[in-house]
C-alpha positions as CSV (number, residue, x, y, z in Angstrom):
1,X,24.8,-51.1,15.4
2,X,21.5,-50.7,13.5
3,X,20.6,-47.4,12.1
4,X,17.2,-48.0,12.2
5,X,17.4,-46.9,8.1
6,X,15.1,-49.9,6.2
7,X,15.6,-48.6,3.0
8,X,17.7,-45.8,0.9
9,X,16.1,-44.2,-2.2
10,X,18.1,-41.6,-4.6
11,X,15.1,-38.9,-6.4
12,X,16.8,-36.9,-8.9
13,X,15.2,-34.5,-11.7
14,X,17.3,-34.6,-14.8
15,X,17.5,-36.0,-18.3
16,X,19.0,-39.5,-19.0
17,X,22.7,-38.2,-19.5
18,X,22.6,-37.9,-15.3
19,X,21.8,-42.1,-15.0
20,X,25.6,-42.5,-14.7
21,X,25.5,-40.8,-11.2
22,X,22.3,-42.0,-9.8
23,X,24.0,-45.5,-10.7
24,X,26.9,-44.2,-8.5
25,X,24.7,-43.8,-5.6
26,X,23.0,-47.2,-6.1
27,X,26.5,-49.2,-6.3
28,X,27.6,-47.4,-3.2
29,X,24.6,-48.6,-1.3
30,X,21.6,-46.6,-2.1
31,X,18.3,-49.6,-2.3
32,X,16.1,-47.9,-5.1
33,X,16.4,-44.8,-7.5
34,X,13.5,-42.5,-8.7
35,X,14.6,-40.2,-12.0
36,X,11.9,-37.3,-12.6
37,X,12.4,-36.9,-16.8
38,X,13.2,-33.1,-16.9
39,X,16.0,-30.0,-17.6
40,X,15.6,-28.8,-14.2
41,X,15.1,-25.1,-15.0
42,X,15.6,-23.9,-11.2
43,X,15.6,-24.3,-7.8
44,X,11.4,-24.0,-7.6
45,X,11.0,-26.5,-10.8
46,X,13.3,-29.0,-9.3
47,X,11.7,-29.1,-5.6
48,X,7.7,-29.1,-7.6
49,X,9.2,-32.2,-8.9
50,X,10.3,-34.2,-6.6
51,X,7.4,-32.9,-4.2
52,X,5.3,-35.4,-6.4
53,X,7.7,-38.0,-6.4
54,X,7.4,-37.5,-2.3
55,X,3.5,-37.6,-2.2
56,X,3.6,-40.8,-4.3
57,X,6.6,-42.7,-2.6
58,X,5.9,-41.4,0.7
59,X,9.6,-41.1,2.0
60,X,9.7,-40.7,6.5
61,X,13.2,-38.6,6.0
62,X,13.7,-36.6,2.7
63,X,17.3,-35.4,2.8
64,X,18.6,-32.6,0.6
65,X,21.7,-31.3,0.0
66,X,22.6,-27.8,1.4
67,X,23.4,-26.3,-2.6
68,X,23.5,-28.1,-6.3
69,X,26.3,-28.1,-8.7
70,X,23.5,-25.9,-11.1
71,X,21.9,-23.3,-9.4
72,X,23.7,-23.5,-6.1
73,X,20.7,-22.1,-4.7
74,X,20.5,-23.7,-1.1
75,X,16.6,-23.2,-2.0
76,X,15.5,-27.0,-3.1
77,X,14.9,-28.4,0.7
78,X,13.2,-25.0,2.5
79,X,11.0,-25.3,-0.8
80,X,9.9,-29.0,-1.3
81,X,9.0,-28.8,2.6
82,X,6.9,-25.8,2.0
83,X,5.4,-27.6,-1.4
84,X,4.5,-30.9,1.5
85,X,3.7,-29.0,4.4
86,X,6.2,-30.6,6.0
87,X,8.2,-29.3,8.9
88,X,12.3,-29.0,8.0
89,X,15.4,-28.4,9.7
90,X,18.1,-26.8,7.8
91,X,22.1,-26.7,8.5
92,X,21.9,-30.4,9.5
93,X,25.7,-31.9,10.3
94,X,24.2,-34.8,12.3
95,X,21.0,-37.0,12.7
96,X,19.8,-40.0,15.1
97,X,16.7,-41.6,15.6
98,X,15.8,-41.9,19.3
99,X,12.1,-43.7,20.1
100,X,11.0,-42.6,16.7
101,X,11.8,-39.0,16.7
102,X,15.2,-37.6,15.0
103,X,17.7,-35.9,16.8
104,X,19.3,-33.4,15.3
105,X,22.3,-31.6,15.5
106,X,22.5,-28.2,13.3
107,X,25.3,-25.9,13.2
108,X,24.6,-22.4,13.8
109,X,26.9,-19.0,14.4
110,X,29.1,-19.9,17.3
111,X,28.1,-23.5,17.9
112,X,25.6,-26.1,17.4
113,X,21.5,-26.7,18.2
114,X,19.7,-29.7,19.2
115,X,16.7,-30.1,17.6
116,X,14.0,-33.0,17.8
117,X,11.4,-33.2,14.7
118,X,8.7,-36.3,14.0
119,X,8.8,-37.8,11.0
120,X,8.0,-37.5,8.0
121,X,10.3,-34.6,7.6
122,X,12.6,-32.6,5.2
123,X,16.6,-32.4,6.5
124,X,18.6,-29.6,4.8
125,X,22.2,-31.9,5.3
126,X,25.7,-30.3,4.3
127,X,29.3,-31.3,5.4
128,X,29.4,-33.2,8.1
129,X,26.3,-35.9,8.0
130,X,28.2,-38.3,6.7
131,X,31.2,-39.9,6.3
132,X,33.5,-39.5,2.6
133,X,31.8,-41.7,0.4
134,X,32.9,-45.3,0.2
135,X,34.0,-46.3,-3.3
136,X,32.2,-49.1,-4.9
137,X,32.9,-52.6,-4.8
138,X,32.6,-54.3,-8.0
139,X,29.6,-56.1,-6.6
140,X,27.7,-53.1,-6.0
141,X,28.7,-51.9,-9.6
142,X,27.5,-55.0,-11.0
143,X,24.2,-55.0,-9.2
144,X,23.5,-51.4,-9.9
145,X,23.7,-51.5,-13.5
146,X,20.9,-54.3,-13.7
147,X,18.7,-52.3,-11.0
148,X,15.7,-50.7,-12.7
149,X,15.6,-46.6,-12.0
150,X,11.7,-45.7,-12.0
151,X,10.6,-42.9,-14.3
152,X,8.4,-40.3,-13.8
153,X,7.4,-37.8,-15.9
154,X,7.3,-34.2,-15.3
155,X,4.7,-32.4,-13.5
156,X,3.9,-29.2,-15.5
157,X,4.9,-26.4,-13.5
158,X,6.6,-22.9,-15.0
159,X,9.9,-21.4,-13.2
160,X,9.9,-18.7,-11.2
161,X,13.4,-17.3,-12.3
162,X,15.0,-16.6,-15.6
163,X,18.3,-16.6,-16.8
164,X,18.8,-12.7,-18.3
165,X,22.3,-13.3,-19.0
166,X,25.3,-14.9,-18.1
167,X,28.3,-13.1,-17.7
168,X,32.4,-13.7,-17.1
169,X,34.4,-12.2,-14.9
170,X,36.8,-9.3,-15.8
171,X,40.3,-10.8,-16.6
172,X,42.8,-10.4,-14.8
173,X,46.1,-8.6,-15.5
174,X,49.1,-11.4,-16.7
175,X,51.3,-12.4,-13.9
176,X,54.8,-11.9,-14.5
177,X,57.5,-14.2,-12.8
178,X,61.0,-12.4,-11.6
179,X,63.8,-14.9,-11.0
180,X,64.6,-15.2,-7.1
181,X,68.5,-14.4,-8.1
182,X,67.7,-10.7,-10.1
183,X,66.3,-8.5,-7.7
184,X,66.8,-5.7,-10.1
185,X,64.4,-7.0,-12.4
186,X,61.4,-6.9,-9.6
187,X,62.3,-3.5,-8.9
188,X,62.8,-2.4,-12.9
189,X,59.3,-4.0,-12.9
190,X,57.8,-2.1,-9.8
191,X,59.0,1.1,-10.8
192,X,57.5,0.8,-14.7
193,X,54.5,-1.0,-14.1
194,X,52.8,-0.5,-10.6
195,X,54.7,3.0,-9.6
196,X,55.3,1.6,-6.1
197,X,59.0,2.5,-6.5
């Protein structure tokens, strides 16, 4: 069955040491790959970006994903919509195209909504759109590490967050293992350490 999907194209904002996994995404299927050259600085840097990659491309469905493994913001999508003046749908799990409109299916508290939006759109997708990942043939690895990722270069544009400080989490007290066969010991132990006993 046709999807109705002509073509697949991977945007990304990050330096060259991310290549590796927007080649990924073109050996698993992906038809074209944009990298924006920058150190994505946060969620509002990263959606300027790739709102100029969108103006110049001009994509009918943008998909974003519903958090990043960097600022786990869930912010990128609701932004770059607002930066195109596009409409967007967020908490996508599932998406058809019906007579040129996409269906939608969004999961909300307590069950699911069907939306319809026209295209071009932005579609905030998390678990659920698709299916696990299919691992790459070695064709597709082949042909993706010959296929030419197009550069752009940064817009200039200034965060809107900064990083004060990071911090780490208060340790936690050791665990201490009791052997199943000395009872005694876990209630020695309960009796110094917690005061339970």
């Amino acid at each position: 069955a046709s999807t109705g999907v002509k073509s697949v194209t991977v945007a990304h904002v990050g330096l060259a040491a991310s290549e590796p996994t927007i080649r990924k995404a073109l050996a698993i299927g992906a038809d074209d790959a944009i990298r924006v050259n920058a150190d994505p600085t946060d969620a509002y840097h990263v959606a300027a970006q790739l709102a100029e990659v969108v103006k110049k491309e001009q994509f009918d469905i943008i998909m974003c994903g519903i958090e990043s493994s960097d600022f786990n913001s869930s912010a990128v999508g609701s932004m770059l919509a607002e930066f195109l003046g596009m409409p967007s749908v967020s908490a996508v799990s599932s998406l058809r195209i019906e007579n040129g409109t996409a269906v939608i299916t969004r999961e909300i508290d307590g069950g699911k909504e069907i939306v319809t939006v026209p295209a071009p759109f932005v579609a905030i997708v998390q678990k659920g759109i698709a299916k696990e990942p299919r691992i790459a043939a070695m064709r597709g690895i082949m042909m993706a590490r010959t296929k030419v990722i197009k550069l752009y270069e940064p817009v200039a544009i200034d965060a809107l967050t900064e990083t004060a400080k990071f911090e780490m989490p208060a340790p936690r007290a050791a665990c201490k293992f009791v052997d199943a066969e000395n009872p005694k010991q876990l209630i020695e132990l309960l009796q110094a350490e917690t005061k339970l006993i």
